[in-house]
N, C-alpha and C positions, 0 to 999 in steps of 0.2 A: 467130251469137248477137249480142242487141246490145249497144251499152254504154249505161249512164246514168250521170247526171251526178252527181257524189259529193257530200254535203252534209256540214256541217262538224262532225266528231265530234274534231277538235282536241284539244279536253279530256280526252278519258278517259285513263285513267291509264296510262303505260307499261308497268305489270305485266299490265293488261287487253289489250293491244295484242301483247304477246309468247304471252301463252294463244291471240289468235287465230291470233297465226302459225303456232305449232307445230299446231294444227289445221288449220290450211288448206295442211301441207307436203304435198305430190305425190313427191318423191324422200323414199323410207325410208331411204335409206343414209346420211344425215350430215345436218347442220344448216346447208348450205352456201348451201343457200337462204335462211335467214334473216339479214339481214344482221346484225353483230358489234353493232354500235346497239344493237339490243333489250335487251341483256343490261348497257348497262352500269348500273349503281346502280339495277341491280333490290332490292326489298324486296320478299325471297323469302316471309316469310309473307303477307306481303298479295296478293304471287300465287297463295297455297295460299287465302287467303281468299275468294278470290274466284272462282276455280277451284270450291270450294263453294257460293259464294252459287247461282253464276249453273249450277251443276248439268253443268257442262260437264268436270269430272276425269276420267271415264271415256274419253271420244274424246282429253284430253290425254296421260292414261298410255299409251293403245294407239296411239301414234304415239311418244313416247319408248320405251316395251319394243321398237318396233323398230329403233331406229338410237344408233348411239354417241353418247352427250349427256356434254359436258367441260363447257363452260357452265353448268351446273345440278348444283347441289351435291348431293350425295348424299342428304342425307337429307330433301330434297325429293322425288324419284324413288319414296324407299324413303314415305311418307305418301302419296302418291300411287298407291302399286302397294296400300297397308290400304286405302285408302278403295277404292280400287276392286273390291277383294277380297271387302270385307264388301258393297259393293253387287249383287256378283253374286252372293252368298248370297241377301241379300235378295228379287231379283228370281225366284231361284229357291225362296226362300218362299211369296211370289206368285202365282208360276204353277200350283203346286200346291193352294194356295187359290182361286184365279180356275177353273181346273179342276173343283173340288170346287161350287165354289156355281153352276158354269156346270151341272152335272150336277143336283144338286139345285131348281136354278130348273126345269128344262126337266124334271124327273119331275113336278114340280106345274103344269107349264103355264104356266111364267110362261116369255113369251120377252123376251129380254135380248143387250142390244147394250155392248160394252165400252169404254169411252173411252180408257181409261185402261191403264196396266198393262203386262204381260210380253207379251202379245198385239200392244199398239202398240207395242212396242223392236223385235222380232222383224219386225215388219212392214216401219217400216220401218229400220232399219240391218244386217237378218235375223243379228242377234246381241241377246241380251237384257243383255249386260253391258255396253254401250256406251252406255246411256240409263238415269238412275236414277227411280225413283216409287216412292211414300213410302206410296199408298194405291191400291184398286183404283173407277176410276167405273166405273157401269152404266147405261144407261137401257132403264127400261121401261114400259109402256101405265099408264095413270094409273090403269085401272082395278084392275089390280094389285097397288098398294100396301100395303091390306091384307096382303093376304096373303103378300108378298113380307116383310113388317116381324114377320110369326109365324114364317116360317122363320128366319129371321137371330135369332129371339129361343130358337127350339129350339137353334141351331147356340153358343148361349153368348156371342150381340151382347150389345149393349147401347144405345140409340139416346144420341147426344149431342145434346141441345135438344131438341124436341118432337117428337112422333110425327107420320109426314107426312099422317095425317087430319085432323089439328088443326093442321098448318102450309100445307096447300093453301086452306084457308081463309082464310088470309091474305093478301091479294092483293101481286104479288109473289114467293111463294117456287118454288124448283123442284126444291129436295133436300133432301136430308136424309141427316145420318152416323151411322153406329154403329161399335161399337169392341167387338172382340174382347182381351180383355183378357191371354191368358193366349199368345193367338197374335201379340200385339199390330200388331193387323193393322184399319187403319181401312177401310169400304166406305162409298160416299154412291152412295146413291141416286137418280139426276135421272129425273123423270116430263118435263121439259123441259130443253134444252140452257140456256135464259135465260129472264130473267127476264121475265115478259110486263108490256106486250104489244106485244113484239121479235117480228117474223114469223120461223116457220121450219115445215120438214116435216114433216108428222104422222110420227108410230112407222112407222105401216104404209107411208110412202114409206122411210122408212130401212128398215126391216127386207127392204123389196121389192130397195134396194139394196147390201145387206151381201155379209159376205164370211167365208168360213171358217178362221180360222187354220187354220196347221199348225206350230203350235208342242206343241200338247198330242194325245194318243190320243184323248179324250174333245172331240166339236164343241165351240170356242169363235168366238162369231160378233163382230164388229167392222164396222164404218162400210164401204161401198164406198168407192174411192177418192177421190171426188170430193168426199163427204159428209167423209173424214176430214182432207182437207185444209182447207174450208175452216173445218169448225170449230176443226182447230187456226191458222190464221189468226186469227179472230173470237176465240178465246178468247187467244193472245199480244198481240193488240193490246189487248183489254179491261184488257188486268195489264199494259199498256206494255212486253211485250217484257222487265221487268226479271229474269228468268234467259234467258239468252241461250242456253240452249237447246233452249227455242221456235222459235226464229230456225234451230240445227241443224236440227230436226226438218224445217223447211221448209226449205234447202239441200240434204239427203240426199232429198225426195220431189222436187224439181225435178229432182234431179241424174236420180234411179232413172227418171223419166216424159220427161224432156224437154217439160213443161208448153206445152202451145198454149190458145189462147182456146177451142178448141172440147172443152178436156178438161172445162170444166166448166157447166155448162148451165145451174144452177140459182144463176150469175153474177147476171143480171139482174133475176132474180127475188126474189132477197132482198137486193140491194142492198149488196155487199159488197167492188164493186170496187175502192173507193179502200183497203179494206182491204188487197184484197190487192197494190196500188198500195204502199202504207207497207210489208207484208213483203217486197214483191221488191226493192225500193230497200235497207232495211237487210239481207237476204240477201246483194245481190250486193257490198253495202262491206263487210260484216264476215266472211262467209264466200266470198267473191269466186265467190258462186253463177251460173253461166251463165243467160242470159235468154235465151227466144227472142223473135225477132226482131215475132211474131203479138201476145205480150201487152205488147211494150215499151211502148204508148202508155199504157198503167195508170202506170209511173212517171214520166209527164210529165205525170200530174193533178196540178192546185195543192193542191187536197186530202191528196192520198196524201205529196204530200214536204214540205209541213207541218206532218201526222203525223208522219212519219219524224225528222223535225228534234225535235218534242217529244219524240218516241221516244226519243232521242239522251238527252239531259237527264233524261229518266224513270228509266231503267234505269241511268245512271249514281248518280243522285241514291237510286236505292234500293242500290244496290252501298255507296255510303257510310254508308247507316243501318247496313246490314247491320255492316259494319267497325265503325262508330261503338261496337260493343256489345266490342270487342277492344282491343286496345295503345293507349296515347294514339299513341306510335311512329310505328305503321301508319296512325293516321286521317292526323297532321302530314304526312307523305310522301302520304300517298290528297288533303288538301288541296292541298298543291301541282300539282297537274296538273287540278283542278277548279275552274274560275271561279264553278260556282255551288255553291264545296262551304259552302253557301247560311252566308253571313252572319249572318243573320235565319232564323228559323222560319217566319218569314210569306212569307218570298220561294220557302222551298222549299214551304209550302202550296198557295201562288199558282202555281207551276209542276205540281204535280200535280193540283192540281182545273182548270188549265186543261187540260190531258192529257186528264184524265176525259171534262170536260166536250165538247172536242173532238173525241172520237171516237163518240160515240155522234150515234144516229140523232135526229131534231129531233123525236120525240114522247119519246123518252128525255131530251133537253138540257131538255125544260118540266119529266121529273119533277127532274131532276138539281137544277136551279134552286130549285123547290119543296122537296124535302129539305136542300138546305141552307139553307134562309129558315127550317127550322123551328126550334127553338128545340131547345138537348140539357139535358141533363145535368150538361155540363160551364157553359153558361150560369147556371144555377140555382147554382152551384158559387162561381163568378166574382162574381155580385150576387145575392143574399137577396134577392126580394122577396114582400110579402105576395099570397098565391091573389087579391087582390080586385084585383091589380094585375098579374096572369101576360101579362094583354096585349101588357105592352110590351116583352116577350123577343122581338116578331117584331120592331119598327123597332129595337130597341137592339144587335140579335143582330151585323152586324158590326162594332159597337164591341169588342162584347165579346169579338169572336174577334181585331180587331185589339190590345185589352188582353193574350189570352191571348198570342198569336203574339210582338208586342213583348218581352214580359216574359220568354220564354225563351232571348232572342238573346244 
């Protein structure tokens, strides 16, 4: 396997760096391998917090339930073993749901591929209480929609925002949610993985390449493997990676495949190499994931560890919003170990619209440009000016966002 070259994640927070540890231990008998460092003038809620943000509590508790931990106070362990506890309820809520509409799509001929859900935990960790999800995705043939959106409305949905006949028309969209209210249980809709016009696989190439769980009695069908790797790449790069366990999900399928360039075929095709350049680079520093030797040259594009480096800054910078909403305690302690536990509002703006902007493909970075030249809400908000004069919200626009940004710092 080979190695690449570490890029500088410095900054994150010591409470963030000891979660990885404990996940990336190989000996279950003692914490012998983690060196005594980690643990000192840890601020154990904000390791509990962040544990949450980044969705990663589940893989931390089922490496502590196995080995004696002195180092970590008890009643950190004992929040850790409830969260886990109630997410493996959950997930078993799920499945039994994902089940039932998998059963119901496919009496009325709608066929339906799973994104999301008890199907992907199962797949890959082949445990579902190791991986949390909040809601179940689906994609199916656009022409389905209809009547995909009456079932779900027999079933006691409810759609949240508009109905997806009257939001495909909007150029742009490619889902749609609805919410069970009393199951409270959310389902979205995707007729497309992205938003167009992103190139990817018609239905009938995914559906030609799917795969059958075997987590439920009843067929539940999911992405082949190729297909579900890398939309979950494409999709942890698009959110910058900030729950890091994204980043799991890709360490556990590298690990399960031993990934060569020839696993995935539909590489070149849709243009997604540097993507997954920035996930194998952050994989292998933060979950010390093995690389083979075939795809190493992806993490020695200047592209992919450009990303990776904004990466870095992303997911940290949303870990602290996250916090920001807790203990002033926890943010003071979560700033010391953040150089950009941004100053200014505008500096943390400036760092995720560069992110955004950076990752996406160059007919996306025109519209990227474009929507933010257009003028919001919050503009109009900022300076009143009269309709005979709405013009000038396009050249004043980042004034006004530098007015807005300044003024919060």
């Amino acid at each position: 396997m080979g190695e690449i070259q570490n890029i500088d994640l410095s900054y994150m927070p010591k409470e963030l760096r000891l979660l990885l540890q404990i996940i990336n231990m190989e000996n279950k008998e003692g914490t012998e391998q983690i060196n005594n460092k980690y643990f000192i003038d840890i601020d154990w809620e904000l390791f509990l917090q962040l544990a949450m943000h980044h969705r990663i509590y589940p893989l931390v508790y089922s490496k502590l339930n196995k080995i004696d931990v002195e180092l970590i106070p008890l009643y950190v362990i004992q929040t850790l073993y409830q969260e886990y506890k109630e997410n493996t309820f959950q997930m078993l809520h799920l499945s039994g749901e994902m089940e039932r509409v998998s059963k119901l799509f496919n009496e009325n001929n709608i066929r339906l591929l799973f994104l999301k859900g008890p199907a992907i935990a199962a797949d890959i960790y082949g445990d579902i209480s190791l991986r949390t999800s909040k809601d179940l995705d689906i994609l199916i043939p656009i022409t389905d929609l209809k009547k995909a959106e009456e079932l779900l409305f027999n079933c006691g949905y409810e759609k949240e925002g508009v109905s997806p006949i009257l939001t495909i028309r909007k150029w742009g969209s490619h889902h749609v949610s609805y919410y069970h209210s009393q199951k409270k249980i959310q389902i979205e809709i995707h007729w497309r993985l992205y938003r167009p016009p992103a190139k990817e696989p018609s239905f009938e190439e995914f559906w030609n390449r799917k795969r059958i769980s075997l987590l439920t009695s009843y067929p539940v069908y999911l992405f082949g493997e190729d297909d579900l790797f890398l939309y979950l790449v494409t999709h942890g790069a698009k959110h910058g990676w900030f729950r890091l366990r994204w980043l799991a999900d890709i360490d556990q399928i590298i690990r399960k495949r031993n990934i060569t360039k020839g696993d995935y075929p539909l590489l070149k095709k849709y243009q997604h190499s540097y993507l997954i350049g920035q996930a194998l680079i952050l994989s292998a520093q933060l979950f010390e994931t093995p690389i083979h030797d075939e795809i190493l040259p992806l993490t020695k594009e200047k592209r992919s560890r450009k990303l990776a480096k904004l990466a870095g800054f992303y997911f940290v910078e949303m870990g602290h919003m996250y916090i920001n909403q807790s203990s002033k305690e926890a943010l003071a302690n979560y700033n010391k170990h953040h150089p950009f536990s941004i100053k200014s509002s505008l500096k943390k703006s400036f760092i995720v619209n560069l992110y955004q902007y950076s990752v996406k493909t160059n007919i996306h970075k025109l519209i990227f440009i474009l929507k933010l030249l257009n003028p919001t809400s919050g503009d109009v908000k900022t300076l009143r000016l009269p309709k005979s004069l709405y013009f000038l919200y396009f050249p004043l626009r980042p004034f006004l966002i530098f007015w807005r940004k300044t003024r919060k710092s």
